[in-house]
C-alpha positions in Angstrom: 0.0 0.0 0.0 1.2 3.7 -0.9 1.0 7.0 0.3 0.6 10.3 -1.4 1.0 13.8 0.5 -1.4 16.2 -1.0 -2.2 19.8 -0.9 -5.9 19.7 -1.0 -8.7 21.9 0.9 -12.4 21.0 0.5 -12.6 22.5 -3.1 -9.7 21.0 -4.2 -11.1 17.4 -2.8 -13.9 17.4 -4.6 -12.5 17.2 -7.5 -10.5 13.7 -6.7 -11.3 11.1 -8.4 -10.8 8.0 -6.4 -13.3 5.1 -5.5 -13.8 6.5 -1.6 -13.6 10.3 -0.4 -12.8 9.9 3.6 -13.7 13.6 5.0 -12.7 13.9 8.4 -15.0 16.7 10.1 -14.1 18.3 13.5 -16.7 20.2 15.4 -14.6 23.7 14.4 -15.6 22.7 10.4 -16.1 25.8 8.4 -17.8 25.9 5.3 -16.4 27.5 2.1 -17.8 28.2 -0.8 -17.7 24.7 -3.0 -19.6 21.6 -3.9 -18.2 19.4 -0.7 -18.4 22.4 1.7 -22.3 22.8 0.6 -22.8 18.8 0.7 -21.2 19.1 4.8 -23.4 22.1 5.7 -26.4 20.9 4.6 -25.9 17.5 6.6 -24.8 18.8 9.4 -27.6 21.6 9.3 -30.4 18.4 8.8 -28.7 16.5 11.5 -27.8 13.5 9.1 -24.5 13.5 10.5 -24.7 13.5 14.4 -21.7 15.1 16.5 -20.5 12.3 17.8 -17.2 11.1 17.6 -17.3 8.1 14.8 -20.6 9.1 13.3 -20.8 8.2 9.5 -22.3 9.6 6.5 -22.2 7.6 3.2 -23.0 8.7 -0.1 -22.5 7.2 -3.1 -22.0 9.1 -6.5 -22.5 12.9 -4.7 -23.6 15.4 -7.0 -20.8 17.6 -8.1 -18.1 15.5 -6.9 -15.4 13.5 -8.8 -15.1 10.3 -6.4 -17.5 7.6 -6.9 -18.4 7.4 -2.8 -18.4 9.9 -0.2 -18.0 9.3 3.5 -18.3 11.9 6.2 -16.5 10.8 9.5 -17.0 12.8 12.8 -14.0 13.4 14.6 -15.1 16.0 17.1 -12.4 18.0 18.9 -9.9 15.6 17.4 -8.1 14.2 19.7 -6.6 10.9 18.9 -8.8 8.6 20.2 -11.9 10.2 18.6 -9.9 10.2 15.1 -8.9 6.4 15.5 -12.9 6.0 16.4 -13.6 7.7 13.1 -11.4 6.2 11.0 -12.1 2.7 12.3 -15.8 3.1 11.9 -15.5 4.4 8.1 -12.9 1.6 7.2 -15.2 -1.1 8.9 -17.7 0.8 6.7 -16.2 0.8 3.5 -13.8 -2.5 3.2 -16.0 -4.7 2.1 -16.3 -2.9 -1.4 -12.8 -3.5 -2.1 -11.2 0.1 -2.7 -8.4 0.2 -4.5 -7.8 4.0 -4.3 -9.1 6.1 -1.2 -8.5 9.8 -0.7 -8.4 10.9 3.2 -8.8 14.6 3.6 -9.1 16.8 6.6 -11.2 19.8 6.8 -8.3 21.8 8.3 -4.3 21.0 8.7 -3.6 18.3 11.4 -0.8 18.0 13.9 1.6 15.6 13.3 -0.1 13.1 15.8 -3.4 13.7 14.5 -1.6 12.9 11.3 0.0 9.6 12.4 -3.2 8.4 14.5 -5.5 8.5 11.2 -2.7 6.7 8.9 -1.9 3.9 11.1 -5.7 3.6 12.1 -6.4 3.3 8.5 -3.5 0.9 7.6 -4.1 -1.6 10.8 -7.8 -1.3 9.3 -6.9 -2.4 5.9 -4.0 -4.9 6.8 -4.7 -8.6 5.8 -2.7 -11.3 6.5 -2.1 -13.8 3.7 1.3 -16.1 4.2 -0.4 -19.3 4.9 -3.7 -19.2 3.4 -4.6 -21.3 0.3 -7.2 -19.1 -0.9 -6.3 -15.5 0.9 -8.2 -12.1 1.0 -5.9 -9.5 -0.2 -5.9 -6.1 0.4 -7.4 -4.1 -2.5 -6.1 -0.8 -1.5 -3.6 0.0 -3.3 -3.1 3.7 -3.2 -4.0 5.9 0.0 -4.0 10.0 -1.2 -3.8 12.2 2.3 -5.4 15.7 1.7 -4.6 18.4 4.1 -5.2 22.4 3.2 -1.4 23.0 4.0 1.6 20.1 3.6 4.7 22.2 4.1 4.9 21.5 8.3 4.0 17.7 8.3 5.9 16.3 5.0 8.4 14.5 7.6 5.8 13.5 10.0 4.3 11.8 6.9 7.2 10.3 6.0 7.8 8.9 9.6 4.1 7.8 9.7 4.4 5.8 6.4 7.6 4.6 8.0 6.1 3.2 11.2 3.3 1.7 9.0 5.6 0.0 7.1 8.0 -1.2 10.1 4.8 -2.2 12.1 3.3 -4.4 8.9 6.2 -6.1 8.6 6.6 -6.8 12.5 2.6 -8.2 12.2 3.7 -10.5 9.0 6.4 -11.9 11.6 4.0 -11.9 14.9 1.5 -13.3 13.0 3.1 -16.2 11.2 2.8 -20.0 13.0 5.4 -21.0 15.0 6.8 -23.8 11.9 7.1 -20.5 9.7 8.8 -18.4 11.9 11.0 -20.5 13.2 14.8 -18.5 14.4 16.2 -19.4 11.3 13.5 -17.9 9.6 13.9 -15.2 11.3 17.8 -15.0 10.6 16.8 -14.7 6.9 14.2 -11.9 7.7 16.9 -9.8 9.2 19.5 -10.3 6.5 17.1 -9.6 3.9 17.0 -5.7 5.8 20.8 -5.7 5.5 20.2 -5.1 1.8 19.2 -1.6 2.3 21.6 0.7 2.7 23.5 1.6 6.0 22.1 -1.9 7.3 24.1 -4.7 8.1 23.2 -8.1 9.8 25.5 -11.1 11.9 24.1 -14.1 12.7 25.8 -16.2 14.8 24.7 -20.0 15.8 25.5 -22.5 18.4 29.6 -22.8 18.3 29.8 -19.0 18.6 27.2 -18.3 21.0 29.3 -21.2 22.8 32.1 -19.5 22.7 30.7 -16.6 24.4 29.8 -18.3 27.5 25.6 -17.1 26.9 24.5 -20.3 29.1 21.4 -19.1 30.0 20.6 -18.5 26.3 22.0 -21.7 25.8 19.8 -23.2 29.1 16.6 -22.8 26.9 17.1 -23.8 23.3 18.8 -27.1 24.6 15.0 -29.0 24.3 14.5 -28.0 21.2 15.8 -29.4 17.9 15.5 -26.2 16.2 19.0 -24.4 16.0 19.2 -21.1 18.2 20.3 -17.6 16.4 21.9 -14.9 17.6 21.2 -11.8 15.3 23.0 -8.5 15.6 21.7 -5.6 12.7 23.2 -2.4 12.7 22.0 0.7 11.2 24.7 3.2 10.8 23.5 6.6 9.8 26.0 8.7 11.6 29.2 9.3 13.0 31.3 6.1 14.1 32.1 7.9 17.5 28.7 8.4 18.3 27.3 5.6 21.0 24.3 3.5 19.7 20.9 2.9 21.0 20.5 -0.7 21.2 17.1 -2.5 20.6 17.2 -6.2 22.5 14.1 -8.2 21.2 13.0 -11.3 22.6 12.7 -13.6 20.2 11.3 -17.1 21.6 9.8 -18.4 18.1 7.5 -20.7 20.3 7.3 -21.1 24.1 5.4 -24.0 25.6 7.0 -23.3 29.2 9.5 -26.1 28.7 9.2 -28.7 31.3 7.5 -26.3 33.4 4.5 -26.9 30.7 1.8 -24.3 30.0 -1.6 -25.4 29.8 -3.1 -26.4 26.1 -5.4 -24.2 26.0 -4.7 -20.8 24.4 -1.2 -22.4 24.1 -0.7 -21.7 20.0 -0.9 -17.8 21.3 2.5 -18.3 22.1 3.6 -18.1 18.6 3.8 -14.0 19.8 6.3 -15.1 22.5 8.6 -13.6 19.4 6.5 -10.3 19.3 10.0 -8.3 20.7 12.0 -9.5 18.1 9.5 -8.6 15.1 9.2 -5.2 16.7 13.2 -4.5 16.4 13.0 -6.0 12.6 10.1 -3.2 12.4 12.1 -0.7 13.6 14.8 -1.5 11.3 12.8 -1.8 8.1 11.5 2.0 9.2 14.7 3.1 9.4 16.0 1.6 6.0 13.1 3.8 4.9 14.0 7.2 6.9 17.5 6.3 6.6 17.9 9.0 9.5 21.4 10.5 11.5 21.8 8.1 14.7 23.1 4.6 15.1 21.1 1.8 16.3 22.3 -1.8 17.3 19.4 -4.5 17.0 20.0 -7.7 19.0 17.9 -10.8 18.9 18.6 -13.8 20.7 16.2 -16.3 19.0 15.1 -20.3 19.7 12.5 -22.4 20.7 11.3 -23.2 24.8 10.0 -27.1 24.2 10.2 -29.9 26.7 12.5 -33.1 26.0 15.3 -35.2 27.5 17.3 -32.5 27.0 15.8 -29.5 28.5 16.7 -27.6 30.8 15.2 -28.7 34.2 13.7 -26.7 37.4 16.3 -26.3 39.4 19.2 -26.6 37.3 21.7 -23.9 37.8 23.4 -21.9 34.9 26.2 -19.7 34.2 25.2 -16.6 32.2 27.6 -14.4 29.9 27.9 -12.3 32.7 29.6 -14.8 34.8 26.9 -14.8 37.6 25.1 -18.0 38.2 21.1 -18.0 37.4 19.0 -21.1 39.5 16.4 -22.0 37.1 13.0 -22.6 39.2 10.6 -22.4 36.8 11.6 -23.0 32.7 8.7 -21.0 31.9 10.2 -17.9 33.2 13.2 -18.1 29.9 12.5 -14.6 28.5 14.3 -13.3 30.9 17.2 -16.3 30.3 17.8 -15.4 26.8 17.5 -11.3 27.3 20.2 -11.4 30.2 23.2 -12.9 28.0 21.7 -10.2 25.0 21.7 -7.3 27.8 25.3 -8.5 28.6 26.5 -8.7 25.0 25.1 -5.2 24.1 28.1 -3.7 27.0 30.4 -4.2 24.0 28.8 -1.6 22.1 29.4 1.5 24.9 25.8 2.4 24.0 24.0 5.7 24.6 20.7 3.4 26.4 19.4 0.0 25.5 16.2 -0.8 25.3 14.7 -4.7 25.3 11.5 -5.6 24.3 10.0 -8.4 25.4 6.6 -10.4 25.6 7.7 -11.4 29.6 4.8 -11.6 32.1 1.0 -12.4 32.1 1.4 -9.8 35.6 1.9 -6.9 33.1 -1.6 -8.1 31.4 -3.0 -8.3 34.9 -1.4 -4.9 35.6 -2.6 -2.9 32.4 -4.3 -5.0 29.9 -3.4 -4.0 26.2 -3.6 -0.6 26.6 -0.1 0.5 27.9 2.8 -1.3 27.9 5.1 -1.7 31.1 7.8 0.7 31.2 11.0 0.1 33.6 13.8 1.8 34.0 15.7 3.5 37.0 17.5 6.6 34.4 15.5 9.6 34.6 16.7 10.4 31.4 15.4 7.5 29.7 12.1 7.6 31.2 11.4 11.4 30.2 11.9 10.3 26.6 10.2 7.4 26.5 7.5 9.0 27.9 7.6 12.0 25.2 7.5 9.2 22.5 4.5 7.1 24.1 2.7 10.5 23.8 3.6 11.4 20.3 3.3 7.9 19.0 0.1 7.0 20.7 1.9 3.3 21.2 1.3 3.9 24.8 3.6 2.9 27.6 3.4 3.3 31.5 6.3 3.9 33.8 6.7 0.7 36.5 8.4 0.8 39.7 12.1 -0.5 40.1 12.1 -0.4 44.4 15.1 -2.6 45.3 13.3 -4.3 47.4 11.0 -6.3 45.1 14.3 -7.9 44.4 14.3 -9.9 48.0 12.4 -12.7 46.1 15.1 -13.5 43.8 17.3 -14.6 46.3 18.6 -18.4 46.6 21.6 -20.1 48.2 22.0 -22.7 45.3 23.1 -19.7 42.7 23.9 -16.4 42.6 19.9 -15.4 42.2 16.6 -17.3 40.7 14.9 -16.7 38.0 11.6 -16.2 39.6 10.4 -15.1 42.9 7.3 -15.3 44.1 3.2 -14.2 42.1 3.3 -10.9 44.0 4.3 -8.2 41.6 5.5 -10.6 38.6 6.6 -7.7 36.5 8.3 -5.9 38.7 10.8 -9.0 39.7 10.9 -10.0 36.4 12.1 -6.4 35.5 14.4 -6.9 38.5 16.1 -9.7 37.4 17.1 -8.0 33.8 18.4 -4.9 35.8 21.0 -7.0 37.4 22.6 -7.4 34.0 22.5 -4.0 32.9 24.7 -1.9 35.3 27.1 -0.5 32.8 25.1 1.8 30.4 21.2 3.6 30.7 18.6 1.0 30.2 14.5 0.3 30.0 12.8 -2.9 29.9 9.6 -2.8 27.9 6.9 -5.6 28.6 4.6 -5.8 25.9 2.7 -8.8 26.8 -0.5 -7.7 26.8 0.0 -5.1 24.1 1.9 -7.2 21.4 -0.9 -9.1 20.3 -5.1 -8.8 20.8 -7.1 -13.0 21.6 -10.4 -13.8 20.6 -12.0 -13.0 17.3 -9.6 -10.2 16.8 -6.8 -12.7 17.2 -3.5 -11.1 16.2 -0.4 -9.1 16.7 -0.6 -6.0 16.9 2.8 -4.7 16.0 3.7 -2.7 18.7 5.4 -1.2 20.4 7.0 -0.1 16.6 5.8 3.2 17.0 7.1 4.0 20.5 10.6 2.9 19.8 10.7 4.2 16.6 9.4 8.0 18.2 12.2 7.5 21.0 14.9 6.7 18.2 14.2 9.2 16.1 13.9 12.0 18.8 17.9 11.2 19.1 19.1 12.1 15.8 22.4 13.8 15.4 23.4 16.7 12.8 24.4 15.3 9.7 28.4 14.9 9.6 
């Protein structure tokens, strides 16, 4: 699907030709003097078009107008939940006449976040997934026109919009994919198919070298499965070699049954998304292929399989991890937090600016904040501010955790140096915990996305966040060009 930027105010729309007009209204409209204007004023006048946030008015071949079907979508004061209302109710509207063209237009210029908010709305709208149907719906649209009165300010916010669309689409594709599809190999080819853009380059690395690291609690978990582990490093190199990386660690468990510490079968095939971290840094990387923006960023994703067999790794066992300190395993299901601590160790190498991991960790975040916000921890005030900034400005909400040393008490054991679990209270939090040991040398945040990454039920699939969030936060640290 493609994007145009247009200059186009309600005279100028009505003269597009296109198989759907999208008109977003806010309560502030003002009429001009013009076929569309006149159509607007006379509905809103008769009350066909209520002011309510994600009220609809359809109308096919309007008089005067150039496109075949109108649609008149009430946005209110325009804030960004009432725009994703409206544009979700006029896509739900309008997809199942197959557009291939569609023209969205707003009756005045947008902010750059009311911008984003109504282009992703109307891309997650539109997306389809297709790899492993026989007989798959495709998406018809093929071309998306985006009419504002006045382009000049937001021609980079639309860029970074169609960006994040693009980096979040490909992350879903991943998410989305059954486990035998997206295995790590498969995922090794997926990141070294980004290194052919430019400034991109990809490592992957396998058993003997991840070995010959010492990562044994990376190692610990893909033991029980026959699937081969991969350790995948991508760089993006867009400015200066002096200047420090951000570095993006994605958790990339392909499939997660618990190991011997077995889930239950139900709902189990969800866990497909246990790999929802690692999509999210290949979507970051195919928007910045795109931007091709002044900053360095280091993607790291340790990737294999959590399956019970004579060969897993048992509760109980203890393990040395990269970092030389000694992990007891007590539960196998807990191994998110096994393979993100040798990756959080491994990213010291590249003196980085912060690092950021991304991880689908805890069913207590989902307790905590459902799939609204993802958890946010972090102890560098620094690092919170921004990421805070950028869960604003993306709408890919996140919400700041706490870090109190003391929810670490539960980690303790006298078999290693610390446990991989403590006890139910506060889940998150020791889970967080646990990764912070690992991390002393450089800024870091742990994001949880396991409620956020992907949506059960009906609506079953990933939702490719938290793209937009880290893609915001990465972009925010852009250097001057050299």
């Amino acid at each position: 699907m493609n994007f145009e930027l247009l200059d186009l105010d309600a005279a100028q729309a009505g003269h597009e030709k296109c198989d759907v007009l999208l008109m977003l209204l806010s309560s502030t409209f003002k009429a001009g003097r013009n076929p569309l204007s006149n159509l607007i004023s006379k509905a809103l006048k008769a009350g066909d078009l209520a002011d309510k946030p994600g009220s609809l008015l359809d109308i096919y071949r309007p008089a005067g107008l150039s496109c075949a079907r109108l649609v008149l979508v009430q946005v209110a004061d325009g804030k960004p939940g009432n725009v994703r209302k409206g544009v979700s109710a006029a896509m739900a509207l309008v997809k199942s006449a197959k557009p291939k063209q569609v023209t969205l237009c707003f009756d005045q210029t947008p902010d750059s976040q009311t911008l984003h908010v109504a282009l992703s709305t109307l891309a997650e709208a539109s997306y389809v997934y297709a790899t492993t149907l026989s007989k798959a719906e495709v998406r018809t649209i093929g071309l998306v026109k985006v009419g504002v009165p006045s382009s000049t300010d937001l021609a980079a916010s639309f860029d970074q919009t169609v960006a994040t669309v693009r980096g979040i689409e490909l992350a879903k594709e991943w998410a989305n994919r059954p486990a035998n599809h997206a295995t790590p190999s498969h995922l090794a080819h997926a990141a070294q198919a980004l290194a052919k853009s430019p400034r991109i380059k990809c490592t992957v690395m396998g058993l003997k070298e991840v070995e010959k690291l010492g990562m044994g609690a990376f190692l610990a978990v893909a033991k029980g499965s026959a699937e081969p582990l991969k350790f995948i490093e991508l760089h993006y190199k867009g400015a200066a070699k002096n200047q420090p990386p951000v570095v993006l660690v994605g958790k990339g468990i392909t499939f997660d049954s618990g190991g011997i510490s077995i889930k239950p079968a139900a709902e189990m095939d969800e866990m497909k998304y246990d790999m929802c971290g690692a999509a999210s840094v290949l979507g970051v990387f195919k928007a910045l292929a795109e931007l091709q923006p002044n900053i360095n960023v280091v993607g790291l994703i340790p990737a294999c399989e959590n399956l019970p067999s004579s060969r897993a790794v048992k509760p109980g066992d203890v393990v040395t991890s990269m970092s030389g300190q000694t992990i007891e395993i007590l539960n196998t299901d807990a191994e998110g937090r096994l393979v993100l601590c040798d990756a959080l160790t491994y990213a010291e190498r590249f003196k980085p600016q912060a690092v950021l991991d991304i991880a689908t960790l805890t069913g207590a975040c989902v307790i905590a904040l459902g799939g609204v916000r993802s958890g946010f921890f972090s102890s560098d005030p620094a690092l919170s501010a921004a990421m805070a900034k950028a869960s604003e400005s993306s709408q890919d909400l996140c919400w700041p955790m706490p870090l109190d040393d003391d929810y670490a008490e539960g980690l303790k054991t006298k078999y290693a140096d610390v446990a991989n679990v403590a006890g139910r209270p506060g889940g998150a939090i020791t889970a967080a915990k646990f990764l912070q040991r690992f991390t002393s040398k450089y800024p870091w945040g742990h994001l949880d996305i396991a409620g956020s990454a992907w949506k059960s039920g009906a609506a079953k699939g990933a939702t490719g966040r938290p793209v937009g969030l880290l893609l915001h936060y990465v972009m925010s640290l852009q250097v001057s060009a050299a």
